[in-house]
Structures are given as structure tokens and as C-alpha cells.
MARSETOR-539299 format. One line per 2 residues: their letters; for each residue x, y, z of C-alpha. Coordinates in steps of 0.1 Angstrom, whole numbers. Layout:
# MARSETOR-539299
a	X Y Z | ...;
END
This chain:
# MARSETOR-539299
xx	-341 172 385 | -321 178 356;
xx	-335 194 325 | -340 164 303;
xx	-373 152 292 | -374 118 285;
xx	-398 104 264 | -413 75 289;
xx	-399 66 326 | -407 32 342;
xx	-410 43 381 | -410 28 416;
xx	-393 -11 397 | -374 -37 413;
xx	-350 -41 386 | -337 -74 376;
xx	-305 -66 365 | -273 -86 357;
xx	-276 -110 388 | -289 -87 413;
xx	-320 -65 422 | -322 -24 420;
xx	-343 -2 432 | -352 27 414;
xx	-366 39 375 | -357 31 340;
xx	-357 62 316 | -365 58 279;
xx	-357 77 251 | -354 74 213;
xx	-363 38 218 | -331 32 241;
xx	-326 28 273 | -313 64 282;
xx	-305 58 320 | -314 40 353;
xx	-327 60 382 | -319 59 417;
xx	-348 52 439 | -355 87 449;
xx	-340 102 418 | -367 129 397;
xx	-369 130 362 | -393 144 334;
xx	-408 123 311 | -437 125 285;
xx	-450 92 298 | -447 76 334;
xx	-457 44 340 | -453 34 382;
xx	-449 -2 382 | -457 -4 417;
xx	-428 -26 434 | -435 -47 405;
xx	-404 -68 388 | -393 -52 355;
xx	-373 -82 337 | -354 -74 307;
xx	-376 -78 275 | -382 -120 267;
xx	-364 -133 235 | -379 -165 222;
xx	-349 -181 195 | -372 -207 186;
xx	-405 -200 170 | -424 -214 140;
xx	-446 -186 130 | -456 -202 100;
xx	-455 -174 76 | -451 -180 48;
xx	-469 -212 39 | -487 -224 62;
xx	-505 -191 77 | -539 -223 82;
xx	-520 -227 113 | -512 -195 125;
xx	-502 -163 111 | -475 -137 121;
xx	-498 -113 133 | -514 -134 158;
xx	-484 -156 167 | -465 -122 180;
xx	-497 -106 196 | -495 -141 220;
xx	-463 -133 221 | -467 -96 231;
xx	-492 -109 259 | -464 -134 275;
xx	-437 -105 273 | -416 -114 249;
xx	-400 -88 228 | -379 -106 201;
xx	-385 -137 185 | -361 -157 164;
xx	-380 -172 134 | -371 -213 120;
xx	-370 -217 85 | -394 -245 75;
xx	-420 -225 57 | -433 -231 24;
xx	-414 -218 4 | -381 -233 27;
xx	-363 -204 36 | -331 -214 25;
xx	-315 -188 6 | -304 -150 14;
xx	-336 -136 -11 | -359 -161 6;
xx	-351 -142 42 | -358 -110 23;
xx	-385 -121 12 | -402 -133 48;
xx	-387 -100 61 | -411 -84 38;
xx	-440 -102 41 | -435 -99 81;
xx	-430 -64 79 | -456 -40 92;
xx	-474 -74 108 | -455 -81 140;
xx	-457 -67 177 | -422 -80 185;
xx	-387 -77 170 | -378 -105 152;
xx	-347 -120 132 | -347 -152 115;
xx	-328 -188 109 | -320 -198 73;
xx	-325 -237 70 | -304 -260 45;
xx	-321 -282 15 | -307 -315 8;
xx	-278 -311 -19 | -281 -272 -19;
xx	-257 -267 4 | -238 -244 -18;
xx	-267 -213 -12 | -247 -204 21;
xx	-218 -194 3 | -240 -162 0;
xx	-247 -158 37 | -231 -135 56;
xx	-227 -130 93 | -251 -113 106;
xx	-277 -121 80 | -296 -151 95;
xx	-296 -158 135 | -281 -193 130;
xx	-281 -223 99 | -305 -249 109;
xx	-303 -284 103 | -327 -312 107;
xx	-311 -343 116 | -345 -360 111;
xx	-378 -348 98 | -415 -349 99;
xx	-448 -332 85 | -436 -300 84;
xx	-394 -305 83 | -390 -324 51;
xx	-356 -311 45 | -331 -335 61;
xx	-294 -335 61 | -281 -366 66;
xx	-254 -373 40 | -219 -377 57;
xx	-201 -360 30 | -229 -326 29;
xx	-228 -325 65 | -189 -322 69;
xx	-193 -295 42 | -215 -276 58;
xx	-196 -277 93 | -170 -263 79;
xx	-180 -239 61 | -203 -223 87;
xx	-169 -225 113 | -152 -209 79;
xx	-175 -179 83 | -184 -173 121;
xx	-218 -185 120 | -238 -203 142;
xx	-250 -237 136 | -282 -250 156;
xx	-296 -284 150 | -326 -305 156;
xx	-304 -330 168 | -323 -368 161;
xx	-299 -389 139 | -327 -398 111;
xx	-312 -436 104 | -315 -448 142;
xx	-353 -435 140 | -362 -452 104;
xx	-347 -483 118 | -369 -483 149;
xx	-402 -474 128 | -391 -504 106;
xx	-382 -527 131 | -416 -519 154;
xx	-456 -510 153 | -464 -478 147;
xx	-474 -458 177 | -513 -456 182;
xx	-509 -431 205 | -484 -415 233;
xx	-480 -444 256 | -462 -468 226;
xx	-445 -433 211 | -415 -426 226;
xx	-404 -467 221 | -410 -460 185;
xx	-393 -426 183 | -367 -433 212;
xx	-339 -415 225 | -312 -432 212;
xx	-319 -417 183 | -313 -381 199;
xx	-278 -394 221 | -266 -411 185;
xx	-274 -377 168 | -251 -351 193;
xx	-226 -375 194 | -220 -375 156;
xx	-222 -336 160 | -193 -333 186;
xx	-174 -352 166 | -175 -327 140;
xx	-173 -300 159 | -142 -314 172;
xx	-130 -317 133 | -140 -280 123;
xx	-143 -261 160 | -176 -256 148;
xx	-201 -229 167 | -232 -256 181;
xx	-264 -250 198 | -283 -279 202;
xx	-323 -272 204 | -346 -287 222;
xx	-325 -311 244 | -353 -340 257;
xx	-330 -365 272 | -304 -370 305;
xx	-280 -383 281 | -278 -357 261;
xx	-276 -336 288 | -244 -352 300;
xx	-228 -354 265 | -235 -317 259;
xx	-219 -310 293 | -192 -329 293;
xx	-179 -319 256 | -186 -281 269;
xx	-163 -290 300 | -140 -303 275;
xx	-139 -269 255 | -161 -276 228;
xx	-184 -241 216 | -214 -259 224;
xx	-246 -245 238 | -279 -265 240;
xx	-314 -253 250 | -344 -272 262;
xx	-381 -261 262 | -407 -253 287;
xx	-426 -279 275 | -402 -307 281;
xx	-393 -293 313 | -430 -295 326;
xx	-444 -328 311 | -429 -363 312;
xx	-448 -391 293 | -471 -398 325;
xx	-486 -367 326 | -483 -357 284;
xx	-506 -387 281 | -540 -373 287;
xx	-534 -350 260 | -535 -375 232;
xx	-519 -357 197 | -519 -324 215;
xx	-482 -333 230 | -472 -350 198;
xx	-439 -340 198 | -407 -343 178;
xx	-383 -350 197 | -407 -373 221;
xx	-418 -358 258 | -395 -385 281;
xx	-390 -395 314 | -394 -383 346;
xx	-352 -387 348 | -348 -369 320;
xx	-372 -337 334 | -353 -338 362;
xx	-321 -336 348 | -330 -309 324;
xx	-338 -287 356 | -309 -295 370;
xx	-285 -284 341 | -307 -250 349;
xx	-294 -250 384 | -257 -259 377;
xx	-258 -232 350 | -248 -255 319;
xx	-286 -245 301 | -281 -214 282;
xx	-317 -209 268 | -350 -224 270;
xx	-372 -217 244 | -408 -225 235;
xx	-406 -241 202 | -437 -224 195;
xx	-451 -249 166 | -486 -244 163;
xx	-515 -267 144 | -548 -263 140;
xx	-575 -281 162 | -585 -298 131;
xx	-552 -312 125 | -544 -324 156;
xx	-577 -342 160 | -562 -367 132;
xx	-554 -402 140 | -523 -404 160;
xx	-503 -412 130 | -515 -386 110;
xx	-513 -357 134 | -489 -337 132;
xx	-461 -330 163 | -457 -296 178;
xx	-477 -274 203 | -482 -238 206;
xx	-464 -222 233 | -447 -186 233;
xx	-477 -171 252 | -469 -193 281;
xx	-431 -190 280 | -425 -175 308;
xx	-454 -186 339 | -444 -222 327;
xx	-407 -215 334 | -413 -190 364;
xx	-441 -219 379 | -417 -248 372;
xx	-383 -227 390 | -408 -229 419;
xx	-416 -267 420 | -385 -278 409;
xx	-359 -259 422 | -374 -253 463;
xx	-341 -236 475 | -343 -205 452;
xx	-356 -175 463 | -379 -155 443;
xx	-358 -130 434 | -334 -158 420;
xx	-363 -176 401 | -365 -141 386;
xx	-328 -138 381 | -331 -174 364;
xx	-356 -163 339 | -340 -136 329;
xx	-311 -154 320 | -323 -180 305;
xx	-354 -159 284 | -334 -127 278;
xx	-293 -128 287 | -285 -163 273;
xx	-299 -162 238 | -293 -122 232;
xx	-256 -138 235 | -259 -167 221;
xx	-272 -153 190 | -257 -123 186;
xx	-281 -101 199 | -270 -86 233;
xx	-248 -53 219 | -291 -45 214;
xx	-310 -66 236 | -314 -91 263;
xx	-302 -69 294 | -309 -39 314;
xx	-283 -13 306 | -280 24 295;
xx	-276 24 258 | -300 -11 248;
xx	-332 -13 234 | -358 -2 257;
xx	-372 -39 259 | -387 -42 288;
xx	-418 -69 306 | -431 -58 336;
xx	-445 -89 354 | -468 -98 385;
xx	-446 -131 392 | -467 -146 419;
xx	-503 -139 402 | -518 -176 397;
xx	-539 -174 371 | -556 -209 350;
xx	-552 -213 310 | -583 -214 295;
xx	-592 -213 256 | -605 -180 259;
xx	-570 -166 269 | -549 -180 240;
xx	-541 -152 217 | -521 -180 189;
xx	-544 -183 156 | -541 -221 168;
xx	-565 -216 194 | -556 -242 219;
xx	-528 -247 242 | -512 -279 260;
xx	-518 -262 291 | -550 -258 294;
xx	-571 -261 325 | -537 -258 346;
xx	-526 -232 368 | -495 -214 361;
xx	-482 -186 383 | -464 -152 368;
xx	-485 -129 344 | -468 -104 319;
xx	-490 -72 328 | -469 -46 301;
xx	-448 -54 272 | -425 -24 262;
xx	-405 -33 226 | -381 -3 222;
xx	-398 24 243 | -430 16 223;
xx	-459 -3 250 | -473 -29 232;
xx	-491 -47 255 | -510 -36 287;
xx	-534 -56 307 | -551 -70 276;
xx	-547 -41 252 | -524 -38 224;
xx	-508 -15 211 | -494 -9 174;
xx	-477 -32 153 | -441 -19 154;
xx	-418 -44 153 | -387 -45 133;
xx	-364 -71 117 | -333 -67 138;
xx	-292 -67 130 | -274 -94 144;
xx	-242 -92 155 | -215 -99 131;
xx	-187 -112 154 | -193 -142 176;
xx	-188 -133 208 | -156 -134 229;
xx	-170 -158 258 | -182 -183 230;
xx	-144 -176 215 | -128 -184 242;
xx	-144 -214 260 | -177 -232 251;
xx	-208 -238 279 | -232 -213 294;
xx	-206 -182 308 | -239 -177 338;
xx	-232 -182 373 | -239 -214 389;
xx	-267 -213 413 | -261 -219 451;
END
């Protein structure tokens, strides 16, 4: 034993690490990730926790979250939005900019950093969103200031500011190619969907939805981004991918060598419009839960590697709100609390031929790896290696537990997965060293805005797509 006393040691772990499993301890100090331990290798620490044979995955980061603050804190508020998130073992969150104020200047992110600060169990950074004909506010930004620029291709109650001009779109393009920053985009070209609403009834509920908000609107809306990315070579991630052919066009332009990325969501990975429908306004959704086809497809771009993140698009209302008429109700669902059993449940229905320790593998990539990359987070976070953050989720994977009301931790108080049974549990949430979460206890509030990256990175440089291995 050598004569170092670390400050906490995480004992007796199967490790997921990179793409395999170790054996052996993770030693802590100063909030970093000092060393990993053999199996049978003694250290000192001020704090041991022995995980048991447990899995220890790398710390979950969440790069698309509404946390409502500021603005809109009737629907959920920092404080409880990261203590869900605490409790499903994410570390880091990455915040969107429609707020009230819009956060669509440098000041306004100061501004939410400071109202955030001292409130939030998890890390956190944030997106900076783009007003209509204010375009010219970015000149400001700087790499490494905001996680991405969002854009709304389309809008709804609570994303009013849409870009659709041909002429402010190319603009903004090229000047976020100009400076290294990441675009990401909700991707639904806003003149295909007024035409439909025009043309046809408004939905009275989910089974006439999707027809009015369709797909076509979505496939029309990432082809009109490749083709500026093709004009500007243009950084992309494309959120919340609903569709199989937006799937394949996101593919094929990656094969192709454009820098695109695209996420989906656990949501639209585990409902299709069959079994969304019970739930009425609760899976309201913008973009629309789809097909069967199009769930399928989604897991497998997860198999062949091609899906770098999955987020949760945490986008919480209150019960009041979405008990309003169909029309009236607002789209979105709470969801960062149940991150991680919804993908760790669904890897296990849909994808049979993995192992568990791959499922685990998967999640980790896809929860932690992909988006510490993808958004400029992984010389700090997203992996298990000497010299990171000391992020770190230990998890009973195969404990089957049932979502109940009394379990959600978001100030929403609901969830769309309610009376289901999802299996994986996060038992302790570690943010930099610090234990955050336990079995039902929290601890302090210590989470920090983070510093991004200011280089892309060299794989996204180099070729576009997800740089992960392709599953067997």
C-alpha cells in the first residue's frame, strides 16, 4: 500500500470502461479521478464505498434538458429538475435555451448561470438559442461559451422563436462553421407543417396527430440542413430523430462525410403511436411519437453504431396543463429521472443478442462517451480515466422496479411511464468526488457550470458519424 490517502475509493466495481469490463477500485481525489485499482490492489482513503460486484458506469450526461429556469419555474424548477436527475445518475446536464427571457445572448447565459448557481445537484452547461432577425448576437459568442446554437425549425407553446428565413439561416450556418461551433437543431421544416394544419382538422387527440403533424415535415427539414452543411461544412447534430427516414438521410450524408451527428430519445425509442395512445396529452409530443418502423429503426442505428447520443428531452408541464384540451396542451414530457432504466430495459427487449455487459457498454456510450465528445466535454467528463472528473453512477442494472407517482422527483410530478416496469436503478450518484445521491438521500447542492471545450474535436474534424464501434 503506498502512502497516499485518497480522499474517497470506490471498491470491489466491475468497471465499465472504454469498451470492456475491469475489475478492481476507482480512487478519488481533489474531485478527479486520481487512479484505477487492480482488483487486489490496497489503498487509503478517507471514504470507501464497496459497491459490491456492482457496475460503476461513467457519470450520465443528459445534452437535452428543459429545466425551465428561468421563466417558467410553474413547471419545474432547477432545483428539483437536477435532484430527478441526481436520482437517475446523471451527472451533467446540457440546458436548451427557450426560457423566458430567450437565452439568446452571451449576458443572458450569464445570467441563467447565476440564477442556477448554488441550486443544482449536477454539472451543467448550456445551449444559446437564436431569435428571429437577431442573428447578429452570435457574433459575441465564443467557443466554448454555449454547448451548441439551437435552432427551431418549427415551434410550439414554448419554442416561439423560429428560424425559417432562407437568407438568416445560410447566415447563421456559416457563421457558426466560421467559428467552430456546434449547430443542433429541432429539425421540422415549419412550412410543410403550417401547410398540413391548413390543409387538415385539427387533431382531437393522438390517434389523428401524427397525420396533422407528419413526418414529412421532419425528412423535408434535414434535407434542407444537409444541404447547407454541404455549402458551409457546417458542425450538425440533429436532436430528437423520430422517423426511419431521417434515420437513413442522417446516415447516408454521415457515410458521405458530412459532420453530422443525430440523437434520438428514450421516449421515442420506447413508444410508437399504438401504445403512446392511452396516455392522451401526456405523450403530446413535438416532433410526433411514430411508427412501429420508425422505433425499430431508431434501435437499430443504436446497434450499427450510427446513434451518437440519446437524450431525454426532459420537457416538463404541469398536471394542470396537460389536462387541457388536446389542442391546448402543451407537447413535452418529463423524463431525465428515467433516462437510463428506459434505455438499459429497452437494449434488453430490442436488441436480444447483447450481453449484459454490452447493454452496459451501450449505455455508457450513448449516455456518457458520445455526447462528452460531441459537445465538447470529454477532456472533463464522460469516461473512466485517471485525470477526469470523478463522475461516477453506480447502478443495480437488473433491479425491476415499477414507476409510480410517488417516485418522481421532477416538480412536474408525473411521468409517461407510470405504472410500467423498467429494469436498472441508479443506487449512488458521485459528481466530482462529491456523493450526491445514495439510496434515496441527497446530498448537497454542488454542482458547477462547466468549461467546454474550445476546439472541436479531431474525430468530428476528420470524418462525420458516431467514431463507436459497431456492435456484433
Amino acid at each position: 500500500m503506498s502512502g497516499t490517502v485518497y480522499d474517497l475509493i470506490v471498491t470491489n466495481a466491475r468497471i465499465v470502461y472504454r469498451d470492456r469490463i475491469l475489475h478492481g477500485g476507482i480512487a478519488v481525489r481533489d474531485g478527479k479521478i486520481a487512479k484505477l485499482l487492480k482488483q487486489d490492489e490496497e489503498a487509503a482513503a478517507n471514504r470507501t464505498i464497496d459497491v459490491e460486484e456492482r457496475y460503476v458506469l461513467p457519470g450520465l450526461i443528459d445534452s437535452h434538458v428543459h429545466f425551465r429556469t428561468p421563466g417558467y419555474e410553474h413547471k419545474e424548477n432547477w432545483h428539483s429538475a437536477s435532484k430527478a436527475a441526481a436520482a437517475g445518475g446523471v451527472t451533467t446536464v446540457l440546458d436548451m435555451p427557450n426560457t423566458n427571457p430567450y437565452t439568446d445572448t452571451v449576458d443572458r447565459l450569464r445570467q441563467k448561470a447565476a440564477l442556477v448557481h448554488g441550486q443544482s445537484y449536477v454539472d451543467y452547461g448550456f445551449h444559446i438559442g437564436v431569435a428571429p432577425g437577431k442573428a447578429g448576437a452570435l457574433q459575441a459568442l465564443s467557443r466554448g461559451e454555449a454547448a451548441s446554437i439551437k435552432l427551431f425549425l418549427t415551434g410550439h407553446h414554448t419554442a416561439k422563436h423560429i428560424i425559417d428565413d432562407e437568407v438568416e439561416l445560410d447566415y447563421i450556418f456559416r457563421l457558426a462553421a466560421d467559428k467552430g461551433i456546434l449547430l443542433t437543431l429541432h429539425a421540422e421544416d415549419d412550412f410543410v407543417l403550417r401547410l398540413f394544419r391548413q390543409t387538415r382538422y385539427e387533431p382531437s387527440g393522438l390517434t389523428n396527430y401524427e397525420a396533422a403533424y407528419p413526418r414529412i415535415g421532419a425528412i423535408a427539414a434535414v434535407a434542407r440542413t444537409l444541404r447547407l452543411v454541404r455549402k458551409h461544412s457546417t458542425s450538425v447534430h440533429v436532436l430528437h430523430v423520430s422517423s426511419a427516414e431521417e434515420a437513413d438521410l442522417l446516415d447516408a450524408a454521415a457515410a458521405a462525410g458530412y459532420p453530422v451527428t443525430y440523437e434520438t430519445t428514450a421516449h421515442q425509442l420506447w413508444f410508437d403511436h399504438a401504445s403512446a395512445e392511452p396516455l392522451g396529452t401526456r405523450a403530446k409530443l413535438s416532433p410526433a411519437i411514430r411508427e412501429p418502423r420508425d422505433r425499430e429503426r431508431l434501435w437499430q442505428s443504436i446497434a450499427h453504431g450510427t446513434l451518437t447520443s440519446v437524450g431525454s428531452d426532459h420537457a416538463p408541464h404541469s398536471i394542470a396543463e396537460k389536462s387541457f384540451a388536446f389542442h391546448d396542451a402543451p407537447p413535452g414530457l418529463p423524463g431525465v429521472q428515467e433516462l437510463l432504466p428506459a434505455l438499459l430495459t429497452g437494449l434488453k427487449r430490442n436488441l436480444p443478442a447483447l450481453t449484459r455487459e454490452e447493454r452496459l457498454l451501450t449505455a455508457a456510450r450513448l449516455l456518457a462517451a458520445g455526447p462528452a465528445l460531441r459537445f465538447g466535454l470529454d477532456h472533463q467528463k464522460g469516461s473512466i480515466e485517471a485525470g477526469l472528473d470523478a463522475d461516477l453512477l453506480i447502478v443495480d442494472d437488473e433491479k425491476k422496479w415499477t414507476v409510480t407517482t410517488e417516485r418522481v422527483l421532477s416538480g412536474s410530478g408525473w411521468s409517461a411511464y407510470e405504472g410500467l416496469e423498467l429494469e436498472g436503478e441508479a443506487l449512488v450518484t458521485i459528481v466530482r468526488g462529491h456523493v450526491v445521491y445514495d439510496r434515496g438521500q441527497f446530498g448537497e447542492e454542488i454542482g458547477e457550470r462547466i468549461p467546454l471545450r474550445r476546439e472541436l474535436p479531431d474525430a468530428f474534424g476528420r470524418t462525420a458519424g458516431s467514431p463507436y464501434r459497431v456492435l456484433a
